[in-house]
Biotite code that builds the C-alpha atoms (Angstrom):
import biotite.structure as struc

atoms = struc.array([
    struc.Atom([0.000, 0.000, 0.000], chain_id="A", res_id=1, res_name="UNK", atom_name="CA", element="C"),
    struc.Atom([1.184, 3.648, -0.917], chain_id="A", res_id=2, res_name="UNK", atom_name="CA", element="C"),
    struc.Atom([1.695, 6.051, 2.162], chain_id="A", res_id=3, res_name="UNK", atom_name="CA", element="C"),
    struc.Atom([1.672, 9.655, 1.509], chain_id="A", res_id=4, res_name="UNK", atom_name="CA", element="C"),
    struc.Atom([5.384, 10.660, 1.321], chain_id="A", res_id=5, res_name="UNK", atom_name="CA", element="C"),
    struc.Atom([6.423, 7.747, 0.384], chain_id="A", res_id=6, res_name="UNK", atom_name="CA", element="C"),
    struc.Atom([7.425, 5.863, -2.646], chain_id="A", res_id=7, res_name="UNK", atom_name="CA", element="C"),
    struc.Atom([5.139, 2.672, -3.592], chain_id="A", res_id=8, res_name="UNK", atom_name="CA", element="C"),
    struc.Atom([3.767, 0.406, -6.100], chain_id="A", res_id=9, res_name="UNK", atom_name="CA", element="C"),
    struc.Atom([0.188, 1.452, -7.720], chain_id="A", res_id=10, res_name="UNK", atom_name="CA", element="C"),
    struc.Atom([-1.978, -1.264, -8.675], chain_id="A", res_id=11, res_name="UNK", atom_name="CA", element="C"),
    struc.Atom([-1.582, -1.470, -12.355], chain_id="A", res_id=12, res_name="UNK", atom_name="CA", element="C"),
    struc.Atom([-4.729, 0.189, -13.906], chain_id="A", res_id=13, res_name="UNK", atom_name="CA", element="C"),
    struc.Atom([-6.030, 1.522, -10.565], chain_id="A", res_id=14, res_name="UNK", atom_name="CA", element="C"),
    struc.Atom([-7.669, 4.855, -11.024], chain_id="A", res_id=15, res_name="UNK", atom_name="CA", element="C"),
    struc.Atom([-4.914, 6.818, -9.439], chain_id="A", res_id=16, res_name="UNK", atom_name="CA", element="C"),
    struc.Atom([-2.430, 5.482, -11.787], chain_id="A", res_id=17, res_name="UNK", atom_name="CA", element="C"),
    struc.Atom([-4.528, 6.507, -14.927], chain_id="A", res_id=18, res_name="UNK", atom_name="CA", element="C"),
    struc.Atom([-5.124, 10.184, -13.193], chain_id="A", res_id=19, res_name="UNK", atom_name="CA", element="C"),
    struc.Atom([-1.385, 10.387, -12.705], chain_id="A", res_id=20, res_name="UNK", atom_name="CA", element="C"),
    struc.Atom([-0.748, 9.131, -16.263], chain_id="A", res_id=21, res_name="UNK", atom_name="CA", element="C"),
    struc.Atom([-3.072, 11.363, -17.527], chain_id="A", res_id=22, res_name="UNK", atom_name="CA", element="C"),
    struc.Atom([-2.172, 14.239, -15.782], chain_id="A", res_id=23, res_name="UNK", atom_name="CA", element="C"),
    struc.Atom([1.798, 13.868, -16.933], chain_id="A", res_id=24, res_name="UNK", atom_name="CA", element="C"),
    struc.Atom([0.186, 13.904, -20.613], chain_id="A", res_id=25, res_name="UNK", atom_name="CA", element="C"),
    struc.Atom([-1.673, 16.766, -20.016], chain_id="A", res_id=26, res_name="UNK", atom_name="CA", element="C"),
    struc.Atom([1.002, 18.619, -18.317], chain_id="A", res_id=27, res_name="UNK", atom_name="CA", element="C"),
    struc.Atom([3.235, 17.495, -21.075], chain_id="A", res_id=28, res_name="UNK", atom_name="CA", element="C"),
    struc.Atom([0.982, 18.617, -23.824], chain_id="A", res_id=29, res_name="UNK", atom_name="CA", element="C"),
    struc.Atom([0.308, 22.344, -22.335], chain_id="A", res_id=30, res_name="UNK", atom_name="CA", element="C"),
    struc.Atom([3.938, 23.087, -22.950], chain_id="A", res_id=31, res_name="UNK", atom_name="CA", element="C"),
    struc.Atom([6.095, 22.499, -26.097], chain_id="A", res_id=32, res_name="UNK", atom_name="CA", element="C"),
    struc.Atom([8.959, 24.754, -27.303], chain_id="A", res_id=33, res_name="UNK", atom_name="CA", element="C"),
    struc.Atom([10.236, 24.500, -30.628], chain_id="A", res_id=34, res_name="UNK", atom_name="CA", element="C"),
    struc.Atom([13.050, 25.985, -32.423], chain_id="A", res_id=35, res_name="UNK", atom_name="CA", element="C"),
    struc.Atom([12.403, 27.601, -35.840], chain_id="A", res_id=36, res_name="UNK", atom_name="CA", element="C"),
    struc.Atom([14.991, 28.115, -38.448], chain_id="A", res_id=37, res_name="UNK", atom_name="CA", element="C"),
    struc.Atom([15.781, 30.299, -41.482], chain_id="A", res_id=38, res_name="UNK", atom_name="CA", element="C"),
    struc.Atom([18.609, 31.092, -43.085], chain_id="A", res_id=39, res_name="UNK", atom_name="CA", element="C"),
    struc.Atom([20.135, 33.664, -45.388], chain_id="A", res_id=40, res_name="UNK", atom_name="CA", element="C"),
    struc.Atom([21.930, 32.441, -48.650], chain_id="A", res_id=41, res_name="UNK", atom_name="CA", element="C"),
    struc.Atom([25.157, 34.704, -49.391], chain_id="A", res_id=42, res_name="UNK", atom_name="CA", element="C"),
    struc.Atom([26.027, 33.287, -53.062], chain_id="A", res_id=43, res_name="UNK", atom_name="CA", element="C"),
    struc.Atom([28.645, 34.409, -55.806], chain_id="A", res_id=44, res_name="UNK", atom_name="CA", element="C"),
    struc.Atom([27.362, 33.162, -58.825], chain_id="A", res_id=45, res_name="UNK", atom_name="CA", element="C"),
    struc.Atom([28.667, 32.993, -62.536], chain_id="A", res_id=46, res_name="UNK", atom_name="CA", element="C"),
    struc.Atom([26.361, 33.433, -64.929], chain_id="A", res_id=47, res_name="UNK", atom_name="CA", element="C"),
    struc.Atom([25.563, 33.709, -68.804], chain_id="A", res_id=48, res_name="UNK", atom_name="CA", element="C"),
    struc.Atom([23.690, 36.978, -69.089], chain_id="A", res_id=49, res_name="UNK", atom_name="CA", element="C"),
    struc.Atom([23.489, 38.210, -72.897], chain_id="A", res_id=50, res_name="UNK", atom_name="CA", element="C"),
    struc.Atom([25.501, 35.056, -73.675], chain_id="A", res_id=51, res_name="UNK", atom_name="CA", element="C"),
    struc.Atom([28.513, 36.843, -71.633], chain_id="A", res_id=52, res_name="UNK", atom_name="CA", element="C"),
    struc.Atom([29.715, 35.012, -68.775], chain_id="A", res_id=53, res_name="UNK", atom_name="CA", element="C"),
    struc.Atom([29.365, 38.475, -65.672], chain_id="A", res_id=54, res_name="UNK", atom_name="CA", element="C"),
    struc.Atom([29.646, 37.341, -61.574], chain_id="A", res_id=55, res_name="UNK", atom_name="CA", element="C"),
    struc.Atom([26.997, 38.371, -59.534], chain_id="A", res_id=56, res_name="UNK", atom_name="CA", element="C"),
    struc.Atom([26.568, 38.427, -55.799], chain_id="A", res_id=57, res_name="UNK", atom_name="CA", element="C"),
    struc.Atom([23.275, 37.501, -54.515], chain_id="A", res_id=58, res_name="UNK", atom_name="CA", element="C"),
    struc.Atom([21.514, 37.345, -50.964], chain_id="A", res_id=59, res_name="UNK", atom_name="CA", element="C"),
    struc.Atom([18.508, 34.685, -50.771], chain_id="A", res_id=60, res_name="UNK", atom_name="CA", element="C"),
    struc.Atom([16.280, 34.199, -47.323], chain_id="A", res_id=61, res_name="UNK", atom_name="CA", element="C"),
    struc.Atom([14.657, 30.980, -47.245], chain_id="A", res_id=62, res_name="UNK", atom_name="CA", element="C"),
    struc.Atom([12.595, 29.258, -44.743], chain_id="A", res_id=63, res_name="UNK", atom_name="CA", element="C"),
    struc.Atom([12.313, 25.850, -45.819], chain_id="A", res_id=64, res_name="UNK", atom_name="CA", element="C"),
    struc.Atom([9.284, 25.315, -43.375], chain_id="A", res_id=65, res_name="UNK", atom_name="CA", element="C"),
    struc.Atom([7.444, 27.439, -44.714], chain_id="A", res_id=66, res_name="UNK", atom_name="CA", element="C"),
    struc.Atom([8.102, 26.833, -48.167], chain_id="A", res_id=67, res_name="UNK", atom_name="CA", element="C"),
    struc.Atom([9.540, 30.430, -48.444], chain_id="A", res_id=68, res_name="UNK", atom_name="CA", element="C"),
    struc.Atom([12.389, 31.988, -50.429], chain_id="A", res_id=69, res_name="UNK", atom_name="CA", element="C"),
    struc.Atom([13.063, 35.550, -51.318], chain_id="A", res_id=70, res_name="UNK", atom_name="CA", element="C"),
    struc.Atom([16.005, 37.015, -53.282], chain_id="A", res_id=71, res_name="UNK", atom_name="CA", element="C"),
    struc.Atom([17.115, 40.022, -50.879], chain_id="A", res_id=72, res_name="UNK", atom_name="CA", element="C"),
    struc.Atom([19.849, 41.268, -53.267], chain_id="A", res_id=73, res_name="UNK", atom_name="CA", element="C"),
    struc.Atom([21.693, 40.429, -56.887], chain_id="A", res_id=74, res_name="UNK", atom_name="CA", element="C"),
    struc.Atom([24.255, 42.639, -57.553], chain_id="A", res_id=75, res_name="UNK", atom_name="CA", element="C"),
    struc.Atom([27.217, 42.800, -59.992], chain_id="A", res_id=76, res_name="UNK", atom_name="CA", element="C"),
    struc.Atom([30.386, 41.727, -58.597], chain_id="A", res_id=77, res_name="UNK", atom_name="CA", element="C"),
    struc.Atom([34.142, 41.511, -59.645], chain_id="A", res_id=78, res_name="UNK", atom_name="CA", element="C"),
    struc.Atom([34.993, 37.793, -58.101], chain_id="A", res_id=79, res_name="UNK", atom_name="CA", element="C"),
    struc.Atom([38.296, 38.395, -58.745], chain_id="A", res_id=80, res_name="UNK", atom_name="CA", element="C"),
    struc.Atom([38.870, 41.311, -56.261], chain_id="A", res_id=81, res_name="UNK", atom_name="CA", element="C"),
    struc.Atom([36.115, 40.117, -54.062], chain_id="A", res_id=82, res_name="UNK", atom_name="CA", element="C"),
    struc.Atom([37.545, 38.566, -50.820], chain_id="A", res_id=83, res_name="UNK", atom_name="CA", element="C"),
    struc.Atom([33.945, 36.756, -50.070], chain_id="A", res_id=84, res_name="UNK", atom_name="CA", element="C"),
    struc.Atom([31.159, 38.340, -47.920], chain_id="A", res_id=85, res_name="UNK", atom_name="CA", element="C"),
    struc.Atom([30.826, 39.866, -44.485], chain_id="A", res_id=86, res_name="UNK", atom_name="CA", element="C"),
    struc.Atom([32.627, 38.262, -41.480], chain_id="A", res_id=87, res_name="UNK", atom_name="CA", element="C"),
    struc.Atom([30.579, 35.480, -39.090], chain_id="A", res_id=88, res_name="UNK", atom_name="CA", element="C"),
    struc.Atom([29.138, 33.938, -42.217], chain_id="A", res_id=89, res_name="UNK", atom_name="CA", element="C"),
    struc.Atom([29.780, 30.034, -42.331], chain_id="A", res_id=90, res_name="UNK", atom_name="CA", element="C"),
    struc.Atom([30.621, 28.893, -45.750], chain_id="A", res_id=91, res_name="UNK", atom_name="CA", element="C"),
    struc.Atom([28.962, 25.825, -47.018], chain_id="A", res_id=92, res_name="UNK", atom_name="CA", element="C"),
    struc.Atom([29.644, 23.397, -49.999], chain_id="A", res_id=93, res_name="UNK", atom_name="CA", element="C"),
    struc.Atom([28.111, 24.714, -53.588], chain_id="A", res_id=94, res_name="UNK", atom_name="CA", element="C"),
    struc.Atom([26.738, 21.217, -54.185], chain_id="A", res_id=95, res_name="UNK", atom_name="CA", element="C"),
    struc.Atom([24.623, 21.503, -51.246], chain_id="A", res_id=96, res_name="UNK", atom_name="CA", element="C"),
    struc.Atom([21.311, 20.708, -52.357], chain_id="A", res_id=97, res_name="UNK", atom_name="CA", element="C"),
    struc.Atom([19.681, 24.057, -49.816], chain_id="A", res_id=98, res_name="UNK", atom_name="CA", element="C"),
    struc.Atom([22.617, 25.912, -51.530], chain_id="A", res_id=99, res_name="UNK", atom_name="CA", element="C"),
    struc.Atom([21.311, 24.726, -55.251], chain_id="A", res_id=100, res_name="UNK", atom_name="CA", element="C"),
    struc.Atom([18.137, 25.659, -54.805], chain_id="A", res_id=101, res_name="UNK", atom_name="CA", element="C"),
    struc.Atom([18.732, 29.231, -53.339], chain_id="A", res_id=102, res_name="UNK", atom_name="CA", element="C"),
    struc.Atom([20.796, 29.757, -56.926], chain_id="A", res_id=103, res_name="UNK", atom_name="CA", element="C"),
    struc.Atom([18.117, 28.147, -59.057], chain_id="A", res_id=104, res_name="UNK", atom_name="CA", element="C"),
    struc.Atom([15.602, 30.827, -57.479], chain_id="A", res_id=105, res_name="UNK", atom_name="CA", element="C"),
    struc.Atom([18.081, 33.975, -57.836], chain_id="A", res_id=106, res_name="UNK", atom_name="CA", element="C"),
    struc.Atom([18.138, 33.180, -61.681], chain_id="A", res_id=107, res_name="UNK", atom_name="CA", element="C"),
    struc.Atom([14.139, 32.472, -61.944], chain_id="A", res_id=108, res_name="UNK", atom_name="CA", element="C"),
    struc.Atom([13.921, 35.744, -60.456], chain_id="A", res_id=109, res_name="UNK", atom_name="CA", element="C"),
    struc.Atom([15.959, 37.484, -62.405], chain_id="A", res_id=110, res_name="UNK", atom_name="CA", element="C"),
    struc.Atom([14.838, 36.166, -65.452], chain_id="A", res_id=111, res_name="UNK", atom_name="CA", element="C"),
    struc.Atom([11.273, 37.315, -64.380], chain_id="A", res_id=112, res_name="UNK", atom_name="CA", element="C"),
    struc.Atom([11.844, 40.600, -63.669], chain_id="A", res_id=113, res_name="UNK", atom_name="CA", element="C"),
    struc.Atom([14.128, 41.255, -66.151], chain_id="A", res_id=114, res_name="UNK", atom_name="CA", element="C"),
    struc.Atom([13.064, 42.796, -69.546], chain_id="A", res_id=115, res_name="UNK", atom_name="CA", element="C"),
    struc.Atom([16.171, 41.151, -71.727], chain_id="A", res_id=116, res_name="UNK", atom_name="CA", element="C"),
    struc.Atom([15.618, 38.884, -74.568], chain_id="A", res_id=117, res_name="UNK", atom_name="CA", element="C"),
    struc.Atom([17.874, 36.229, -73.175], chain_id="A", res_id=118, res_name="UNK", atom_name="CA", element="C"),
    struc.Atom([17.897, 34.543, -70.150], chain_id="A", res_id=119, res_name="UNK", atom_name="CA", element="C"),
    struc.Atom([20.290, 34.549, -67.600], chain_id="A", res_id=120, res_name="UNK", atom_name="CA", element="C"),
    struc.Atom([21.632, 31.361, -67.307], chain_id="A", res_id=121, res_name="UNK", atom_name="CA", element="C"),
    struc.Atom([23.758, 29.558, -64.068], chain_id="A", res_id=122, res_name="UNK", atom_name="CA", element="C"),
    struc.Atom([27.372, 28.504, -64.623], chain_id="A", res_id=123, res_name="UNK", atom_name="CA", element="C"),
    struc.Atom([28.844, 27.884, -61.554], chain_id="A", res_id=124, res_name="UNK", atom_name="CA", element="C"),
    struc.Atom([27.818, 28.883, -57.888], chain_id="A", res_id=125, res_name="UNK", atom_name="CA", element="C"),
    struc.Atom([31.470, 30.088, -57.026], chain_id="A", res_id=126, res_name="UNK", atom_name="CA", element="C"),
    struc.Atom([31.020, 31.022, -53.307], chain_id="A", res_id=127, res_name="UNK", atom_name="CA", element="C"),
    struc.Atom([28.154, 29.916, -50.718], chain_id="A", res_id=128, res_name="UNK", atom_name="CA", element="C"),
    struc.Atom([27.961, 31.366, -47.065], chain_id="A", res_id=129, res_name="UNK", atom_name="CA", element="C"),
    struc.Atom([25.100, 30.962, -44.685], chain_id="A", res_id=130, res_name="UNK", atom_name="CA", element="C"),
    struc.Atom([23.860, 33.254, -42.041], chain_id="A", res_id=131, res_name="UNK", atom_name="CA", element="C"),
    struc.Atom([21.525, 31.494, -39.595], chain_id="A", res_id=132, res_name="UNK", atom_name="CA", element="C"),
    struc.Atom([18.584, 32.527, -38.422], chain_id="A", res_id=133, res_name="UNK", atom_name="CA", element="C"),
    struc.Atom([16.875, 31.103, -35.033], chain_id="A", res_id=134, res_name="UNK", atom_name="CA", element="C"),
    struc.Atom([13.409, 31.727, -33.140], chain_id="A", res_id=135, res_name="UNK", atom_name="CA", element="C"),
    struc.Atom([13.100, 30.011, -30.048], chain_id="A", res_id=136, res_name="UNK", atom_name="CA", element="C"),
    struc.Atom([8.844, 29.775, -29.761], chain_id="A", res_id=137, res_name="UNK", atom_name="CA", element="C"),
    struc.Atom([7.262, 28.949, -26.488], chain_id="A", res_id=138, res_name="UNK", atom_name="CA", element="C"),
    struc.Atom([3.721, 27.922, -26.963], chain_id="A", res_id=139, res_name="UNK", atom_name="CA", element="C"),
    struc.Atom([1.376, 26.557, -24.176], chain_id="A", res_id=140, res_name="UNK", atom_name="CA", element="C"),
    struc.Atom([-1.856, 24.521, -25.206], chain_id="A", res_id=141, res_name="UNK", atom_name="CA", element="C"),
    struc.Atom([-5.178, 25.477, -23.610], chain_id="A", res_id=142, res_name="UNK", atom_name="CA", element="C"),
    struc.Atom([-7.721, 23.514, -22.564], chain_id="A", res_id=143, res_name="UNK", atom_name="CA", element="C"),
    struc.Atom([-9.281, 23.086, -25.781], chain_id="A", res_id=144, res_name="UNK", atom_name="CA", element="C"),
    struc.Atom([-6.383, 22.023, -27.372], chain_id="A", res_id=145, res_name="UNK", atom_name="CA", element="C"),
    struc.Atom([-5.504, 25.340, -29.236], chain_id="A", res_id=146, res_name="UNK", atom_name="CA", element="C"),
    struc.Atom([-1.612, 26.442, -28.982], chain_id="A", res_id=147, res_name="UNK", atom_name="CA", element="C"),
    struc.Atom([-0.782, 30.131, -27.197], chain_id="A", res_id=148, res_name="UNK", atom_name="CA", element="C"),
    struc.Atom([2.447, 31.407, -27.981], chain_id="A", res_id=149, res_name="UNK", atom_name="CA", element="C"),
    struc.Atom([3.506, 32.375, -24.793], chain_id="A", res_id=150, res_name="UNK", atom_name="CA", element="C"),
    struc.Atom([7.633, 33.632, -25.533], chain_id="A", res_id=151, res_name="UNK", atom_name="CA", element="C"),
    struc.Atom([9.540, 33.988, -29.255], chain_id="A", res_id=152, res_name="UNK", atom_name="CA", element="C"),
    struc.Atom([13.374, 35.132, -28.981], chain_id="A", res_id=153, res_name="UNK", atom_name="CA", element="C"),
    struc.Atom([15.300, 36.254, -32.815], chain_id="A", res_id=154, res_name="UNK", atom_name="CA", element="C"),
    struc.Atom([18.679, 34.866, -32.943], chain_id="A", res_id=155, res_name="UNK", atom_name="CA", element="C"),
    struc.Atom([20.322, 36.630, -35.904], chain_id="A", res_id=156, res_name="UNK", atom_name="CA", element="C"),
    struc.Atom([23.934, 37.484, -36.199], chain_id="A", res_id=157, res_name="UNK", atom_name="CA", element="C"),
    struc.Atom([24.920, 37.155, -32.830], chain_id="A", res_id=158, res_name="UNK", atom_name="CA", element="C"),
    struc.Atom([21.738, 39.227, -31.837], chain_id="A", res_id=159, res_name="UNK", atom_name="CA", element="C"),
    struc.Atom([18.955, 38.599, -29.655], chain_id="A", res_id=160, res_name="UNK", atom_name="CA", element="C"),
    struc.Atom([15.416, 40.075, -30.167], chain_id="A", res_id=161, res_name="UNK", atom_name="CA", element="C"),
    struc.Atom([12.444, 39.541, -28.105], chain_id="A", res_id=162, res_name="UNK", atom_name="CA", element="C"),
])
């Protein structure tokens, strides 16, 4: 028998074990935290614009989640002078498949927005650095089973929003 303080043995099935069991679940269920990732593609690219090969430099945000991608910035760039982008970027291989399909949207935005005849077409992705992005979410679940966020911290660049 179970004395109150003590450690004991519940009957298996008893009704105190399945409100203790239950209650763990529901206490479990109420609070969940999950960490939320984006990143932000720094590429150097060579590409065939005007059937010229020209390097560009181009800045992609994608949350993969969320089946998200934006180009942020293409820009023409000298790759031989260039020394690479901005410090506390981590460089990542060009073959990476995240990394491939970052390029492949720079040039299909490009070539929407762009009024020239010819396409611009990828070479080569010649550089590829990553800057992470983190959100820490907090989220509680009510009663009815709905989720509350409850906390949401930004990590980006070293920097911490709340």
């Amino acid at each position: 028998m179970a004395m109150v303080g003590n450690v004991g043995e519940s009957s298996k099935g008893s009704e105190i074990s399945l409100d203790l069991a239950k209650f763990a679940v529901d206490e479990h269920n109420k609070k969940e935290n999950a960490v939320v990732a984006g990143a932000v593609h720094h590429l150097t690219l060579e590409v065939i614009e005007a059937g010229k090969k020209k390097y560009y430099e181009a800045k992609v945000w994608v949350k993969r989640w969320m089946d998200f991608k934006e180009l942020q910035e293409f820009k023409h760039s000298d790759h031989e002078s260039s020394s690479g982008h901005a410090p506390g970027l981590k460089a990542v291989p060009a073959d990476d498949p995240a990394v491939k399909d970052a390029a492949d949207h720079v040039v299909e935005s490009i070539n929407q927005t762009c009024n020239s005849l010819t396409p611009y077409e990828l070479l080569e992705i010649l550089v590829a650095e990553v800057e992470e992005e983190k959100c820490n979410v907090e989220v509680h679940k009510n009663v009815e089973g709905r989720l509350l966020l409850k906390n949401m911290i930004f990590h980006l660049k070293g920097l911490t929003f709340h």
